[in-house]
N, C-alpha and C positions, 0 to 999 in steps of 0.2 A: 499381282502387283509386286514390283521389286522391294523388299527390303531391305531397309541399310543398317551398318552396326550399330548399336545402343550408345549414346552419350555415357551413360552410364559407366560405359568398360573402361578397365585402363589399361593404355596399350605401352608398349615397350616402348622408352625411347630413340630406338636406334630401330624400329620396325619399317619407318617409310626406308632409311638409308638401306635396308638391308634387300628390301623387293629394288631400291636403286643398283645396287651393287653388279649385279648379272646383266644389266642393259647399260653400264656404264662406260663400256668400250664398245660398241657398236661396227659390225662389218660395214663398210663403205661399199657403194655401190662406182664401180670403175668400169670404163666402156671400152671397147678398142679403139686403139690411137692415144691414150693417157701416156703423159708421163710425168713421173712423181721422181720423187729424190726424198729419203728419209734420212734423216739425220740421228745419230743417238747421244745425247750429252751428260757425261757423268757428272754432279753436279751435290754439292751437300743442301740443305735446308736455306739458307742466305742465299745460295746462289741461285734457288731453284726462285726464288721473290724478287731477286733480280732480274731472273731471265722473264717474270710474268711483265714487271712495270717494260723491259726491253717489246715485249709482245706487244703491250699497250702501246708503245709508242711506232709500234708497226702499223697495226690499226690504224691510227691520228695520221700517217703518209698514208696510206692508201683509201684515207679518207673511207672508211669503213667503219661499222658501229662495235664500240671499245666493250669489251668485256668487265665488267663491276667486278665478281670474286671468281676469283680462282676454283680448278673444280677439275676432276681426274681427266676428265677429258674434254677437249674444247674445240670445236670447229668453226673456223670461220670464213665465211664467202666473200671473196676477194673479187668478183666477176668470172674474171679469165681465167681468177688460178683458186683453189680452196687451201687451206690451211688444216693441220689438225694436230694438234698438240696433246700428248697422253703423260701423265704422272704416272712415276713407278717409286721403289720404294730407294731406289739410289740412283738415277735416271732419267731423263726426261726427254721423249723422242718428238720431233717435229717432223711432220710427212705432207710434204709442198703437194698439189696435185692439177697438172696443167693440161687441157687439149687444145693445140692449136690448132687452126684451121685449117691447115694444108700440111701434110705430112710430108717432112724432108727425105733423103734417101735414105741417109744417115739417122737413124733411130733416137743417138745421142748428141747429135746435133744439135739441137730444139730442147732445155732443159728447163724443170719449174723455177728453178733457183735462179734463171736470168731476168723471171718477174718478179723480184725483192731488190727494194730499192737499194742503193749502191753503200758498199760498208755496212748494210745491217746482218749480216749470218757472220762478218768477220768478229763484230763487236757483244755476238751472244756469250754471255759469262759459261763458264763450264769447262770442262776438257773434252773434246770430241771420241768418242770410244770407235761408232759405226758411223760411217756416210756410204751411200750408194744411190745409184738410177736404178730404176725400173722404168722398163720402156715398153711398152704393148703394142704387140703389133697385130693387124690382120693375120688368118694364116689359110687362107681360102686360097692364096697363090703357090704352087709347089715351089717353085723358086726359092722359099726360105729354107728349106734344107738343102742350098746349096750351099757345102762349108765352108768354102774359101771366102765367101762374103761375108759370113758370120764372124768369120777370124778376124777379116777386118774390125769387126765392127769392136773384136775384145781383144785390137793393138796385138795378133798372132799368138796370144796365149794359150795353154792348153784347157781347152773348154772341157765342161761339166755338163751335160745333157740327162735331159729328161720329159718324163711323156704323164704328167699327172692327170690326175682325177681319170681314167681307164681311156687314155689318147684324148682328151677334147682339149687338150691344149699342150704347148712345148713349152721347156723351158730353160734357156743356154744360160751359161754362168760361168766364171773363174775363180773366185772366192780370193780373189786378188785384189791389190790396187793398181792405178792405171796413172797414166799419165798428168789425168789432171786431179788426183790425189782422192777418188772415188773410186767406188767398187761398181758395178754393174750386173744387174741382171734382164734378161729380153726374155720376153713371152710372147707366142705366137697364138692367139685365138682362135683353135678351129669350130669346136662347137659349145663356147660358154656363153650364157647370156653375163650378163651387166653382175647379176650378187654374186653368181659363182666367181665371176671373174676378179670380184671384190675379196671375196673369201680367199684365192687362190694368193691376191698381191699380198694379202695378210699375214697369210700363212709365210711367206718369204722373206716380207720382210723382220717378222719375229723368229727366225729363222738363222736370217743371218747376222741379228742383234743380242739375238741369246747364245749364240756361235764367240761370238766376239765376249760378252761379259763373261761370258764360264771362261776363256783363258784370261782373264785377267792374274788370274791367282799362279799361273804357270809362272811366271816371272820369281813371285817369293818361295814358289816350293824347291827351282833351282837356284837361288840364294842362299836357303836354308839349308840346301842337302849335303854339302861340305861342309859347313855351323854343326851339324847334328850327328855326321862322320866324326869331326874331331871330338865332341865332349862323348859320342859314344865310347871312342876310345878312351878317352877320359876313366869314365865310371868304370868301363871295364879291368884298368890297370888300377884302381884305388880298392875295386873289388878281390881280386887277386893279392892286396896289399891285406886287408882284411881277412882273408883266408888262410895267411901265412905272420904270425904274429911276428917270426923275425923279419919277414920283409918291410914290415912297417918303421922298423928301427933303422936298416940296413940300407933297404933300396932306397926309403922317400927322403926319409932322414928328416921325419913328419912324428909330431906326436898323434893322438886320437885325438885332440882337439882341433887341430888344424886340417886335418883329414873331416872332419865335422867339417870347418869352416868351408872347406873346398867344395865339400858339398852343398852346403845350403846356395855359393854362388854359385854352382850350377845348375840348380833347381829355378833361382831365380833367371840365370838367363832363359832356360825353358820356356819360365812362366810367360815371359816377356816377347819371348816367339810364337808362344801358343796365344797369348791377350792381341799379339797383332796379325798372324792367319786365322783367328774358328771364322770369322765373319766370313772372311774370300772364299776360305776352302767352302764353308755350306752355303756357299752361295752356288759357288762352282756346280757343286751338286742341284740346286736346286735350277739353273739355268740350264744345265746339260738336260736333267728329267723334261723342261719344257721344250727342248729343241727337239728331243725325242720324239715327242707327243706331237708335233707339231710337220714330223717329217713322216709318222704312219698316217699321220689326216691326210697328207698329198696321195696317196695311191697313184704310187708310180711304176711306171712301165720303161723299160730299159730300150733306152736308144741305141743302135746296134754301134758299139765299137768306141761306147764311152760311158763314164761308171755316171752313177745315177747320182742324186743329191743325195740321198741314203746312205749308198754304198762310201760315197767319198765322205761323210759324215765321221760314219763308223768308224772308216780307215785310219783318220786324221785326227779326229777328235777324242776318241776314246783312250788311245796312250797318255795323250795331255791330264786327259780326267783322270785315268788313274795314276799318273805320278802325283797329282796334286792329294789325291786319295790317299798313295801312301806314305807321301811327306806327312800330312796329318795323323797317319797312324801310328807313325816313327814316333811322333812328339809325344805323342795319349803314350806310347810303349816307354820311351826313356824319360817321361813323367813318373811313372809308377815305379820304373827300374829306381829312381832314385828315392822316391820316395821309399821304397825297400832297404837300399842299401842305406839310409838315413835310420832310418827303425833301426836297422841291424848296428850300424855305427853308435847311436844315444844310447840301445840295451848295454853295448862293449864300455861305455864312458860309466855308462851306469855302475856296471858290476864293479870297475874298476875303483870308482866311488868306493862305493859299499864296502870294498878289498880294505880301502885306506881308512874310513871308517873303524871300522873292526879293530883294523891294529890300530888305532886311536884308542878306544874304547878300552883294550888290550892292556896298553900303554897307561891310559889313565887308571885300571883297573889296579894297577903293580903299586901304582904310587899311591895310590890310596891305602892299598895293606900296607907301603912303609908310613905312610904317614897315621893310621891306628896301631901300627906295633910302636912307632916314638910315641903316640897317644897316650899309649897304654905307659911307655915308660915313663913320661910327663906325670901323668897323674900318680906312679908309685912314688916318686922324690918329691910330688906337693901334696902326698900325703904326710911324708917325713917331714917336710919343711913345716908343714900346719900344727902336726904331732907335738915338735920341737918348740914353737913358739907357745902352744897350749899347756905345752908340760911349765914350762918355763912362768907361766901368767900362774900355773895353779901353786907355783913354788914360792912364788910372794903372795898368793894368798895365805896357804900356810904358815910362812912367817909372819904373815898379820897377825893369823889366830894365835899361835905360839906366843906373840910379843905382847896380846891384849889378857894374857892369863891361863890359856887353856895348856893342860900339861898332855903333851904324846907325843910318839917320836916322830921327827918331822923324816927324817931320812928314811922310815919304813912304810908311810903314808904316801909318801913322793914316789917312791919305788912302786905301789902298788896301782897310783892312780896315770904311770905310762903304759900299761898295757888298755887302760879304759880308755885313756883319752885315743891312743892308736883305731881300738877299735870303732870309737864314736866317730871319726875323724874318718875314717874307711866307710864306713856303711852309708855316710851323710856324702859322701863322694858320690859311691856308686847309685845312688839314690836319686841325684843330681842329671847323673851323665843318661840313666833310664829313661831319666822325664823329656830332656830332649832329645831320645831314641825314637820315643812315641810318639811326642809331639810333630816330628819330621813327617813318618810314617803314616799318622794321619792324613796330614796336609795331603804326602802323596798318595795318599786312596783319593781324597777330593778331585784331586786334576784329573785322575784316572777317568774317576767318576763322569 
């Protein structure tokens, strides 16, 4: 008897989503004589809710059952034609998928997107990144490696050929656009059933939409590369300015503050080119990895006398990836260069500080010895001054006594009591000037403290 999990358990929240996650883009099963047209639309959050209610109101014309919520992937059956709408994480691709009934000669003749009712693919919100056909063909007739007619078919451009999954099918390409402002690719079926042949459209067309999103960032890396030429020059001449203390006076005609200031704005323009490339540049990266992965799943065989999707991949696409590679490395590089020479700039203002300091300190240090040597003279003449007045108080006392009876000499009495009062009048000084010596000194152990 089968047993189920216990009530009991508690399960993760995110555990149904996550056995969802791996069956939530599903290969399509495609037969020969299809033809599809994928769409890819760069699109933020609003517009990606716009483009669902736009979907909805596709559904409602083609009088087909409307979709309630939204969801990574969505396919809908139109009759004649299927739908299949995939969420990405900046993107939103729509892949039409038509068989009519009678195959024209012309491959792309006959297109899914002439079954959408009229003005609806103009009025989807977004910016179009990739559009292309895919058109499948029979390949049971040898006639389709004849290339003159092929060329036709991709307006005499120079085709892209190849032989995937080990010869059981063809598959010609220009990685261009064409006259009616699509790209094209044609496959010939010789020995794929229905899923391989599904797996194979898939594989192409993620392909040539991860092709197309990895250069997206090609555009700001060469924006940026002359931006990041001048302020390298920049840093390197302020650096040289720094290493030659007269040139900083001479050549800039700059103090070290403003040589500071120069730095920090170009730290922030930096900041401001590296906060608007990390997102492109790792994308770039991470778009190329899947295109990778995506062109060893084909297991192709080389068509004789034209480069493979692989080969033309490699050629074309890997310069791209790393110049955007090393425009990003530039920035992380002259990020760090300035943050250096900024360190090395605030230690120079620092010392410099400290230098003007010092002889402050210096400075204040002199004036405080002249102002305890006036100190010290102060307090010798308001010792005499005290002395003088005290002699003077005890000389009318004396003539008090004198005048109330008592017989002594007052002039040998008065003589003896200026060297007493001098010295009482001196010690009760320095006694004075001790106590708030201490009392200072205390205090300052307390703050120390």
């Amino acid at each position: 008897m089968m047993q189920t999990l216990p009530e009991a358990m508690q399960l993760h929240p995110l555990r149904d989503s996550l056995y969802a996650e791996l069956h939530s883009r599903p290969f399509q099963v495609i037969s020969t004589g299809t033809r599809m047209t994928h769409i890819a639309v760069l699109c933020n959050e609003q517009e990606k809710r716009q483009q669902f209610d736009h979907l909805r109101q596709l559904c409602e014309r083609l009088e087909i059952e409307t979709p309630v919520e939204e969801s990574i992937c969505l396919e809908l059956d139109a009759g004649t034609m299927k739908i299949r709408r995939e969420k990405h994480l900046e993107f939103v691709s729509y892949t039409f998928i038509y068989r009519p009934q009678q195959l024209m000669s012309n491959p792309f003749g006959d297109l899914a997107t002439e079954q959408l009712p009229t003005g609806w693919l103009s009025e989807l919100p977004g910016q179009v990144v990739a559009a292309f056909h895919v058109a499948v063909e029979p390949g049971d007739d040898p006639q389709d490696l004849r290339l003159p007619q092929i060329r036709r078919y991709f307006e005499g451009m120079r085709l892209v050929g190849s032989s995937p999954q080990n010869g059981d099918a063809r598959v010609w390409t220009t990685f261009q656009l064409h006259s009616d402002g699509f790209g094209r690719f044609l496959v010939y079926n010789h020995d794929m059933s229905d899923t391989q042949l599904g797996r194979l459209t898939q594989r192409l067309m993620e392909i040539e939409t991860y092709r197309l999103m990895a250069l997206l960032s090609l555009g700001t890396a060469r924006a940026f590369s002359p931006v990041l030429a001048e302020m390298d020059a920049e840093l390197a001449h302020l650096t040289r300015c720094l290493a030659d203390s007269e040139s900083v006076e001479a050549d800039t005609a700059k103090n070290e503050q403003d040589i500071l200031n120069q730095l920090t704005e170009m730290a922030a323009r930096v900041e401001s080119c590296r906060a608007e490339s990390t997102f492109r540049f790792s994308a770039t990266r991470a778009y190329h990895e899947l295109m990778m992965q995506r062109l060893t799943e084909l297991r192709e065989d080389e068509v004789s006398g034209h480069l493979t999707i692989s080969e033309f991949m490699t050629r074309r696409m890997s310069p791209a990836v790393r110049t955007c590679e090393a425009v990003g490395q530039r920035l992380e590089d002259l990020s760090r260069r300035i943050d250096r020479v900024s360190d090395m700039m605030r230690t120079r203002v620092e010392l410099s500080i400290q230098a003007q300091n010092q002889q402050l300190l210096s400075s204040m240090d002199r004036r405080s010895q002249i102002q305890l040597m006036m100190q010290h003279t102060v307090e010798g003449l308001s010792v005499a001054a005290i002395s003088y007045y005290a002699v003077g108080l005890v000389k009318y006392l004396l003539e008090a006594l004198y005048g109330a009876g008592l017989n002594f000499d007052k002039s040998l009495v008065l003589g003896i009591s200026v060297p007493i009062v001098i010295s009482l009048v001196w010690f009760s000084t320095r006694k004075i000037h001790r106590y708030f010596i201490e009392m200072a000194t205390d205090k300052a152990d307390k703050s120390d403290g």
